[in-house]
FINUPA-590670 format. One record per residue (C-alpha): residue in three letters; x, y, z. Coordinates in steps of 0.02 Angstrom, whole numbers, plus 50000, padded with zeros to 5 digits. Layout:
{"Ala", {X, Y, Z}};
...
% end
This chain:
{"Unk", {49372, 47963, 51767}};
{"Unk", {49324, 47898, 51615}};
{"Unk", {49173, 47924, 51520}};
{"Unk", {49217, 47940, 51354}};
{"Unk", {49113, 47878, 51216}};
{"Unk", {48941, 47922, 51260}};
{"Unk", {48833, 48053, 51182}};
{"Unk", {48862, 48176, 51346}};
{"Unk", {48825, 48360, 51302}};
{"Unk", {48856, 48448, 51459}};
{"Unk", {48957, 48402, 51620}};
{"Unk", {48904, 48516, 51763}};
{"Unk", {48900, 48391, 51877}};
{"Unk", {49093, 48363, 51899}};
{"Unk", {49113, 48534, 51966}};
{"Unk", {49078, 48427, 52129}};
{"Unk", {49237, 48329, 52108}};
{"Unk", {49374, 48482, 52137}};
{"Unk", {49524, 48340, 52164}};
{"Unk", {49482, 48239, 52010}};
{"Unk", {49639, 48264, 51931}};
{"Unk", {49626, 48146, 51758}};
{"Unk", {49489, 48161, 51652}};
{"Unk", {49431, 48071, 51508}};
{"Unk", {49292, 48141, 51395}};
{"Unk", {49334, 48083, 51210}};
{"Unk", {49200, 48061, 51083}};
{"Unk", {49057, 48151, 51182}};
{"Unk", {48968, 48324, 51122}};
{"Unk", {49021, 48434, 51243}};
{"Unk", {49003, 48618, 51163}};
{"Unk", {49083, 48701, 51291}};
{"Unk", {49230, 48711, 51413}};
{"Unk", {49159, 48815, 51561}};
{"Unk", {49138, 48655, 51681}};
{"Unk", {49302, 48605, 51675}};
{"Unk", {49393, 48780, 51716}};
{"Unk", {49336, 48744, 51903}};
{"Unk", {49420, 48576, 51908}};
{"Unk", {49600, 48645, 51980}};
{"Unk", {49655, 48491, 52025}};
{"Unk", {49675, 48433, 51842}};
{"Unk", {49845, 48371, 51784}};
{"Unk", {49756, 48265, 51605}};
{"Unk", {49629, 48338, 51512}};
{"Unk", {49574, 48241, 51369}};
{"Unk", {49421, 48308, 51248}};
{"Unk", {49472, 48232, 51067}};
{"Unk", {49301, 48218, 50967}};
{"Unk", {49194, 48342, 51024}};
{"Unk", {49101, 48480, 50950}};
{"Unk", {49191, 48638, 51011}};
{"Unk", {49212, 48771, 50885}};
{"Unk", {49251, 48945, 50996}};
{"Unk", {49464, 48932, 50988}};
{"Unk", {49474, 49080, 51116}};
{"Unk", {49363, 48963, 51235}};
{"Unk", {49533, 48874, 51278}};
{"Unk", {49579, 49034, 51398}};
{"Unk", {49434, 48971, 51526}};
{"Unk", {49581, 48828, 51556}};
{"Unk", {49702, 48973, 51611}};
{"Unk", {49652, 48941, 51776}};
{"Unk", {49706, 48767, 51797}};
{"Unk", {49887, 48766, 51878}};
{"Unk", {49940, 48594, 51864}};
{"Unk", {49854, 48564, 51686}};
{"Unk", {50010, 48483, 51587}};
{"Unk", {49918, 48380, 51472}};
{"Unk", {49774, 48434, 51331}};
{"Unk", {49698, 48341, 51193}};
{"Unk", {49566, 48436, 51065}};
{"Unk", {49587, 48350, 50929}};
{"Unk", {49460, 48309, 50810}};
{"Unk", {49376, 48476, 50870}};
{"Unk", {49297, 48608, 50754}};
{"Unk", {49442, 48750, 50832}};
{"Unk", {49578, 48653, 50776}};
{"Unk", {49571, 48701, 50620}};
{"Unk", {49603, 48874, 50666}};
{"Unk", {49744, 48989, 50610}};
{"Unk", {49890, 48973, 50728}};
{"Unk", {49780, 48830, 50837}};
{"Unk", {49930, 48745, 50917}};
{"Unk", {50060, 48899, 50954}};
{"Unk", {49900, 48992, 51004}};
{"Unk", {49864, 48871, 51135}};
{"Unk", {50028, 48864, 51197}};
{"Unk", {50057, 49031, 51211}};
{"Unk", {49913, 49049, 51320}};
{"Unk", {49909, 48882, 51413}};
{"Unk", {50104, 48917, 51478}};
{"Unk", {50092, 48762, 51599}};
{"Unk", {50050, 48646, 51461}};
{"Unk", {50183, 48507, 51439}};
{"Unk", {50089, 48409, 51311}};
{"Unk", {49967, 48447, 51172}};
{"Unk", {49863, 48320, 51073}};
{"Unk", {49995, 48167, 51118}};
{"Unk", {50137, 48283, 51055}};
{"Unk", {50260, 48363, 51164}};
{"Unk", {50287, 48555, 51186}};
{"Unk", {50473, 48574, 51128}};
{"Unk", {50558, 48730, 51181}};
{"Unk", {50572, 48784, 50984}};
{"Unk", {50394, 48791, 50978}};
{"Unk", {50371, 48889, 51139}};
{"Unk", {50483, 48998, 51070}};
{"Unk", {50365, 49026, 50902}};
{"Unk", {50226, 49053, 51012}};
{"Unk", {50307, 49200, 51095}};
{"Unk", {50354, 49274, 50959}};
{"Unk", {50195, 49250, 50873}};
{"Unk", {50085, 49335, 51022}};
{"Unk", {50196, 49414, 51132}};
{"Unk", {50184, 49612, 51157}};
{"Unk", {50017, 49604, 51049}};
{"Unk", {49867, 49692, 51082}};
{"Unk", {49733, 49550, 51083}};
{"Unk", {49544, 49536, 51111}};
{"Unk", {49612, 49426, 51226}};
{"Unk", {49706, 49536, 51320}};
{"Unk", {49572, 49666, 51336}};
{"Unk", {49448, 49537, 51422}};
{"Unk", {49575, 49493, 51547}};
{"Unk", {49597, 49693, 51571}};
{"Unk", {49417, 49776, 51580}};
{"Unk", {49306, 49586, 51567}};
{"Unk", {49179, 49561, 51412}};
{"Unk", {49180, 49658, 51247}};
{"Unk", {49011, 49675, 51258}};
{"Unk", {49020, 49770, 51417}};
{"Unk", {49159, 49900, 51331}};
{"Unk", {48997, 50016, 51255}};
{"Unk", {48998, 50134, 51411}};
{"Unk", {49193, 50126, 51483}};
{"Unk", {49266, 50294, 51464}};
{"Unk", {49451, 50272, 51515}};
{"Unk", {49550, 50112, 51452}};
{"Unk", {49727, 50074, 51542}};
{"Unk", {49834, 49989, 51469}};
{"Unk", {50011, 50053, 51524}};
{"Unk", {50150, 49917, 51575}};
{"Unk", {50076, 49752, 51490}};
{"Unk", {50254, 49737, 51353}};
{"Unk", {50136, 49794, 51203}};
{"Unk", {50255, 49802, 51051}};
{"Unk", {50104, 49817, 50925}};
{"Unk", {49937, 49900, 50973}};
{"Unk", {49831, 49788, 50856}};
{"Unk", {49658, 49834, 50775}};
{"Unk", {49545, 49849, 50945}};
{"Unk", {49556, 50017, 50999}};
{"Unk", {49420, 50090, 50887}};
{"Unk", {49259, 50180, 50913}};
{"Unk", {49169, 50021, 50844}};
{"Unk", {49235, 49910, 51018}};
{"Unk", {49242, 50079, 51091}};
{"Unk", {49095, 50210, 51054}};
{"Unk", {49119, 50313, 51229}};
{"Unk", {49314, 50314, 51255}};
{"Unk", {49370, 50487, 51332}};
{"Unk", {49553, 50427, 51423}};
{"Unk", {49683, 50323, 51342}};
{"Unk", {49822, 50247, 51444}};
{"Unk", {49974, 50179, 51364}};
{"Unk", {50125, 50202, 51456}};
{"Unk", {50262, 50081, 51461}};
{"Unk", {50235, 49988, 51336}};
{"Unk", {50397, 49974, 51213}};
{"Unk", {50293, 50003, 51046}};
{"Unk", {50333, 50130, 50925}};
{"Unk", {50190, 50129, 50801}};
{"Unk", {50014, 50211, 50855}};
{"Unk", {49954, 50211, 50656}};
{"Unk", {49844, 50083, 50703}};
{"Unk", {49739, 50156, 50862}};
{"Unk", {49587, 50238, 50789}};
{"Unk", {49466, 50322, 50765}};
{"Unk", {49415, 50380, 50893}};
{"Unk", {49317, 50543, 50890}};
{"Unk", {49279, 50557, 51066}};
{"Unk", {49464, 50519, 51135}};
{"Unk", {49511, 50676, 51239}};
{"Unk", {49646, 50623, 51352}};
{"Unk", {49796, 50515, 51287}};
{"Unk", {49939, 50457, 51377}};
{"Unk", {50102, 50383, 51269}};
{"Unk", {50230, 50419, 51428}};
{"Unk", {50378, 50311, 51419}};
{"Unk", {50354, 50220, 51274}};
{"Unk", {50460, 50212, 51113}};
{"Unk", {50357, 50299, 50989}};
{"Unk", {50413, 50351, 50838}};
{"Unk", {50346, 50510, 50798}};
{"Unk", {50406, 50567, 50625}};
{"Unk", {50358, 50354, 50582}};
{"Unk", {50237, 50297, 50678}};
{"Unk", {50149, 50449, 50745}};
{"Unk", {50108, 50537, 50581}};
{"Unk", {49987, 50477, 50457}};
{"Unk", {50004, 50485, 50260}};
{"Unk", {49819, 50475, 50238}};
{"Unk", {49721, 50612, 50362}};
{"Unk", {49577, 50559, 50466}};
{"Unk", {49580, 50369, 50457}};
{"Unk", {49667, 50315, 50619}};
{"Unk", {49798, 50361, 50710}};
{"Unk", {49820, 50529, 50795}};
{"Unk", {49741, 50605, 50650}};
{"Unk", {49578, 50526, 50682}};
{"Unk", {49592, 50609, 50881}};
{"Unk", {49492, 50767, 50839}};
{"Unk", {49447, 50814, 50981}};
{"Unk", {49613, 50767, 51084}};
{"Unk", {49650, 50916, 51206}};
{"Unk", {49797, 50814, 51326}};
{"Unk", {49956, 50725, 51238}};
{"Unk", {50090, 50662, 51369}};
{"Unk", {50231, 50591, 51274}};
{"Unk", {50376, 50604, 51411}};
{"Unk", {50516, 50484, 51422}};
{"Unk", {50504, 50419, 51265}};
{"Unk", {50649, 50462, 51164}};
{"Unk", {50576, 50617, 51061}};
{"Unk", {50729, 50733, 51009}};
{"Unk", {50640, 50818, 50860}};
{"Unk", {50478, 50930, 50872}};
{"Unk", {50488, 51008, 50690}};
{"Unk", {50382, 50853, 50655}};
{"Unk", {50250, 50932, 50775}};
{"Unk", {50210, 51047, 50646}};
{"Unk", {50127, 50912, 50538}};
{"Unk", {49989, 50862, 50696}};
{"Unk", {49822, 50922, 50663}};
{"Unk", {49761, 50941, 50844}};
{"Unk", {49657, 51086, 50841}};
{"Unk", {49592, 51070, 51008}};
{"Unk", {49742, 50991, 51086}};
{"Unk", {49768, 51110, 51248}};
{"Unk", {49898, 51019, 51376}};
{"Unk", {50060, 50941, 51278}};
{"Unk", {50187, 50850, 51417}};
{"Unk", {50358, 50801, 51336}};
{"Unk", {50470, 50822, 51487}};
{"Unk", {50625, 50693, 51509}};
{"Unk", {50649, 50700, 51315}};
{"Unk", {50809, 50723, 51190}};
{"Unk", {50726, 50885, 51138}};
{"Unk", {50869, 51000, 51100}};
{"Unk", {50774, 51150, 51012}};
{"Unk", {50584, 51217, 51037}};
{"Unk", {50501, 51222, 50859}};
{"Unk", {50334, 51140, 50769}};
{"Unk", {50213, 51203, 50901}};
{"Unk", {50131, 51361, 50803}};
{"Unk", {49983, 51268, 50765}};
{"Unk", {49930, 51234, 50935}};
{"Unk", {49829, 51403, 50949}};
{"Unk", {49735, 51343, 51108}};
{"Unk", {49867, 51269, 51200}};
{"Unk", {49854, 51312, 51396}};
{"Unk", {50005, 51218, 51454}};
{"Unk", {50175, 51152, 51395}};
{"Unk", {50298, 51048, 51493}};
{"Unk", {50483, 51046, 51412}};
{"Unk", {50576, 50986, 51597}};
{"Unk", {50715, 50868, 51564}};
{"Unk", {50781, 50903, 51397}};
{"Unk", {50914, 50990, 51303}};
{"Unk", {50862, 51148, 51265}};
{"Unk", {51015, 51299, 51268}};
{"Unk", {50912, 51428, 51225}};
{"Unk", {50751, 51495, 51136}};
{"Unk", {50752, 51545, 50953}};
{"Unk", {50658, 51698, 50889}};
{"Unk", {50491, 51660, 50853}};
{"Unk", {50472, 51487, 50905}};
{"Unk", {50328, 51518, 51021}};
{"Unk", {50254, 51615, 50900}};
{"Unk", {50073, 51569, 50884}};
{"Unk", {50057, 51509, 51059}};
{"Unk", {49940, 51656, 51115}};
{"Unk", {49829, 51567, 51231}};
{"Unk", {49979, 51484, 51341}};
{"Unk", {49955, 51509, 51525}};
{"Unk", {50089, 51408, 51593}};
{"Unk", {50280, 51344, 51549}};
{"Unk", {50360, 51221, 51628}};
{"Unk", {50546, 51220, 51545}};
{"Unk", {50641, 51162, 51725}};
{"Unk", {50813, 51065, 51710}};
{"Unk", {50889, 51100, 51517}};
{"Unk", {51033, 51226, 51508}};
{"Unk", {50941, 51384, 51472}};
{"Unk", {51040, 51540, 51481}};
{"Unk", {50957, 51688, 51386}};
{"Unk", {50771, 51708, 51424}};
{"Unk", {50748, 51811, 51260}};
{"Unk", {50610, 51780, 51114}};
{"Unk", {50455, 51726, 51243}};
{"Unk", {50375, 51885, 51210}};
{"Unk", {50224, 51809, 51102}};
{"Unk", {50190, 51730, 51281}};
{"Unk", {50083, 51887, 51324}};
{"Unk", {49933, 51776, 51439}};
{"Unk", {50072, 51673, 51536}};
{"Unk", {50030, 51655, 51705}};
{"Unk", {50161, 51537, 51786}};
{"Unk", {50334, 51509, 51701}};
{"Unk", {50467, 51379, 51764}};
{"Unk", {50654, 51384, 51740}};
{"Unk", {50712, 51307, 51902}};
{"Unk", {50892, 51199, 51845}};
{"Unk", {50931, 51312, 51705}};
{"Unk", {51083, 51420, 51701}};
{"Unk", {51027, 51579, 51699}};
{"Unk", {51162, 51706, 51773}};
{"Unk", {51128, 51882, 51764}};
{"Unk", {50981, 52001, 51830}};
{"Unk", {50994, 52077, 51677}};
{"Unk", {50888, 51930, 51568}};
{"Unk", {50745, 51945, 51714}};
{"Unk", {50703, 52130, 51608}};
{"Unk", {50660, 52016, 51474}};
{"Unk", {50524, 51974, 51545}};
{"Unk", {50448, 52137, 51576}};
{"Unk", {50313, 52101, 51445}};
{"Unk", {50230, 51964, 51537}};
{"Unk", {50113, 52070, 51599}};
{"Unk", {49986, 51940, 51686}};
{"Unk", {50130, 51817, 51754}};
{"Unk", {50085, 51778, 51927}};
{"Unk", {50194, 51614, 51976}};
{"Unk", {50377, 51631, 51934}};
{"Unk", {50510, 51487, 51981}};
{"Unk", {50697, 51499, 51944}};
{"Unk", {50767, 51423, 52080}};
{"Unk", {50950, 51332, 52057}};
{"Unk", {50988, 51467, 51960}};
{"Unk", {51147, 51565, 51955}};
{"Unk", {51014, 51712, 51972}};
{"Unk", {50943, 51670, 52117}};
{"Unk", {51095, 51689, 52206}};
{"Unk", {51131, 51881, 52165}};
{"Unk", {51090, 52008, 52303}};
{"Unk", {50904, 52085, 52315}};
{"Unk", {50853, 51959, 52164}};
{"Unk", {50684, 51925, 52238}};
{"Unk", {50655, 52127, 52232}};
{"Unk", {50732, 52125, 52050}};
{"Unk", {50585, 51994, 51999}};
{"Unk", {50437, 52091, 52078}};
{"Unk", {50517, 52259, 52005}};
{"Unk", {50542, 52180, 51827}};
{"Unk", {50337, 52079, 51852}};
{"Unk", {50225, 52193, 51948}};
{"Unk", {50077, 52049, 51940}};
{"Unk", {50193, 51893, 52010}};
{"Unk", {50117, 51827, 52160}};
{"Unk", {50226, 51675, 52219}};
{"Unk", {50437, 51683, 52180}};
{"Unk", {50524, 51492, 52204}};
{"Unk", {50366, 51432, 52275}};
{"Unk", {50377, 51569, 52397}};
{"Unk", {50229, 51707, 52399}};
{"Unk", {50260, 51878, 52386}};
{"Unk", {50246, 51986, 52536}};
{"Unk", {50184, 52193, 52553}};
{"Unk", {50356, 52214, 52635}};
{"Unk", {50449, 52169, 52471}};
{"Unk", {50339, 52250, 52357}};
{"Unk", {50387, 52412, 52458}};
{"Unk", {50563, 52381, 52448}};
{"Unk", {50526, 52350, 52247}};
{"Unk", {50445, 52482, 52247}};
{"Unk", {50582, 52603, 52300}};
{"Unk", {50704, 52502, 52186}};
{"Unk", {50587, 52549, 52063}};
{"Unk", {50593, 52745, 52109}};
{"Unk", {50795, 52733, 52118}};
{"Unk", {50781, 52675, 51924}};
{"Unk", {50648, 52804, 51869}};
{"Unk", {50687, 52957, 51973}};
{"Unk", {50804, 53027, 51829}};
{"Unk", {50665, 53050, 51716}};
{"Unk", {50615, 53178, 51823}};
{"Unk", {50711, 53363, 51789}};
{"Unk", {50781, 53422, 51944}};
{"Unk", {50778, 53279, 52064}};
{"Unk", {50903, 53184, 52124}};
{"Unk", {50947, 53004, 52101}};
{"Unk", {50874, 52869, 52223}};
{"Unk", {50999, 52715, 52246}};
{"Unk", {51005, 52572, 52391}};
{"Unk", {51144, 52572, 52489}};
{"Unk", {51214, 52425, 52626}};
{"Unk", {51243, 52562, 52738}};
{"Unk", {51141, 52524, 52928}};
{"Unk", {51054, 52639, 53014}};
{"Unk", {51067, 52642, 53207}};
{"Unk", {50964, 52498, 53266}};
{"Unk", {50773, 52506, 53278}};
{"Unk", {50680, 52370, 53372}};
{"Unk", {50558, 52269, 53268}};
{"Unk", {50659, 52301, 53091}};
{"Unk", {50734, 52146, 53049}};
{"Unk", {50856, 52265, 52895}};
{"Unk", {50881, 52420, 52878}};
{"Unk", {50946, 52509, 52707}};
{"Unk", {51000, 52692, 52655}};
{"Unk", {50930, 52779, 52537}};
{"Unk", {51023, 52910, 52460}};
{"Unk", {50988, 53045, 52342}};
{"Unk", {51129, 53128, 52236}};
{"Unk", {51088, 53315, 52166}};
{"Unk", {51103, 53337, 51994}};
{"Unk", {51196, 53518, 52058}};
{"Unk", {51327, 53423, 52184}};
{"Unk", {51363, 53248, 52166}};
{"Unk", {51453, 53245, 52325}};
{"Unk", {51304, 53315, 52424}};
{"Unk", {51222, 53211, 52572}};
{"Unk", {51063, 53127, 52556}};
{"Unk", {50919, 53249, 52611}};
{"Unk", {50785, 53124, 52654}};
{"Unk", {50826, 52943, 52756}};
{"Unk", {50702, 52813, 52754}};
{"Unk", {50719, 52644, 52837}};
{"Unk", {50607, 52497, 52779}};
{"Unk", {50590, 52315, 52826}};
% end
């Protein structure tokens, strides 16, 4: 069709032609190209001499598959910045633009000129109109090749964010996110952030995390982080849940100033061992998640006083002696250490419930009366010489004869302070 030429200022009624597939509407005053992004038949497009001015109205042809030519010439958007690699770029199945062929060298500019960019663009395609972004709470973005984060995410596009979502995306810069005062949640998990670089910010409060006040979750896992001195220098008052498993991290350090941190997740790193006082300051922890490193001392977590669950599973851990340690964690009620060499030395479980009369659950597994009896009397064999004139309490492998309905059966035996030699005066058989 043809019907270039006149002084047309709409053209609704082709929507009832869906196989026209060349088109012809030079030298009209069409304002607008929402008609002609039903057409999906179209292979030749040509609007040269019109009056449209919007550049960002050439994604409504995004949904024409077999669109290879385009011609806007003479048009008000042309004179925008970029016009040409921006329409390429987003018109991918364009073969022609304005009589001039696409060359591969410019396709190639385009890319590089809008690839892994945060755009306004991008965000309609993602959560729809920016006028509509007022009320969303939670914006994901995770796994759309973002190299730069862009301008956008801001309280002024986004007044009510609470969640942001940015994993895997390869960027490494989040100076430019911000501010956003509300922003509790954020998510940078497999990513390539830099955080001594592109984390920290020179001036406080602006953007970046520094404008996050109120930020109680950071999940930075997977990303390449080997150095959390830096952590020192992030003002995150309220920050309460910091994940950072699958890291380089070879050394806990920088995390004083968290003061109302609940939980911290270390799994996957290289940490050897703790150094004195580098939980110092976390007073408020309640759980520790520290699974697969190459831990094996569990000295210096004393400041840990209101830890409630602690995991070590994957560590290295060898002797019973280093569960003592841990005799200060009063309120620890879930302790894991599985795939330890620990776990693997005789009446261990009994050592843990001796050495942490609160723990409820061992390696997943709950506690039972039974073994809190048996602790119990492991406890009594380590205590009893405190006592003037009684004899020592030890376990011994020994059976008894066989009683039905006692799965084991051990021998206790006391030795008299007046005849180590003597025989054990009292026998006592528990499950």
């Amino acid at each position: 069709m043809d019907a270039g030429c006149n002084q047309l200022a709409e053209a609704v009624c082709l929507r009832q032609l869906p196989k026209l597939t060349q088109l012809s509407l030079e030298e009209n005053q069409l304002d607008s190209l929402d008609t002609f992004s039903s057409l999906q038949s179209l292979v030749e497009l040509y609007l040269c001499g019109n009056l449209l001015e919007e550049l960002r109205s050439v994604l409504l042809l995004r949904s024409l598959p077999l669109l290879a030519a385009l011609d806007l010439s003479g048009n008000e958007l042309c004179s925008a910045q970029d016009y040409r690699l921006y329409v390429i770029f987003h018109l991918k199945q364009l073969r022609v633009l304005d009589g001039i062929t696409i060359s591969p060298a410019e396709q190639a500019s385009a890319e590089e000129r809008f690839a892994g960019k945060l755009t306004l663009e991008l965000l309609e395609e993602k959560l729809g109109p920016s006028p509509s972004y007022y009320g969303i709470r939670s914006v994901d973005l995770s796994g759309q090749s973002l190299k730069e984060l862009g301008p956008f995410l801001n309280e002024d596009l986004f007044p009510s964010m609470r969640e942001l979502i940015l994993d895997g995306n390869p960027f490494n810069n989040f100076k430019s996110v911000g501010p956003l005062p509300k922003l509790l949640v954020l998510r940078l998990n497999n990513t390539k952030i830099d955080v001594e670089r592109g984390l920290l910010n020179e001036a406080e409060g602006a953007v970046g995390i520094a404008s996050l006040p109120q930020l109680q979750v950071l999940e930075i896992c997977n990303s390449g982080v080997a150095d959390l001195s830096h952590f020192t220098r992030l003002l995150l008052p309220n920050l309460k849940i910091l994940h950072l498993a699958g890291n380089e991290i070879g050394k806990v350090e920088g995390l004083s100033r968290f003061e109302q941190l609940r939980e911290l997740v270390l799994d996957r790193n290289k940490i050897k061992h703790f150094e004195e006082g580098c939980f110092a300051g976390l007073k408020t922890l309640r759980e520790l998640r520290i699974e697969d490193n190459g831990i094996k001392s569990l000295s210096h977590l004393q400041p840990l006083t209101r830890l409630r669950a602690l995991h070590l599973n994957l560590n290295r851990v060898a002797d019973l002696a280093e569960i003592e340690k841990l005799r200060h964690l009063r309120q620890l009620l879930i302790f894991s250490i599985a795939q330890n060499p620990v776990a693997r030395k005789p009446m261990y479980r009994l050592h843990v419930i001796q050495a942490l009369p609160a723990v409820r659950a061992i390696d997943g597994r709950e506690v039972t009366a039974e073994e809190r009896e048996k602790a119990e009397l492991l406890l009594v064999g380590c205590d009893a010489p405190r006592t003037l004139g009684q004899g020592t309490y030890f376990l011994n492998d020994q059976q008894l004869p066989h009683q039905s309905g006692l799965q084991s059966n051990f021998l206790i035996q006391r030795s008299s302070p007046d005849s180590a030699t003597s025989e054990s005066t009292a026998k006592r058989t528990i499950k």
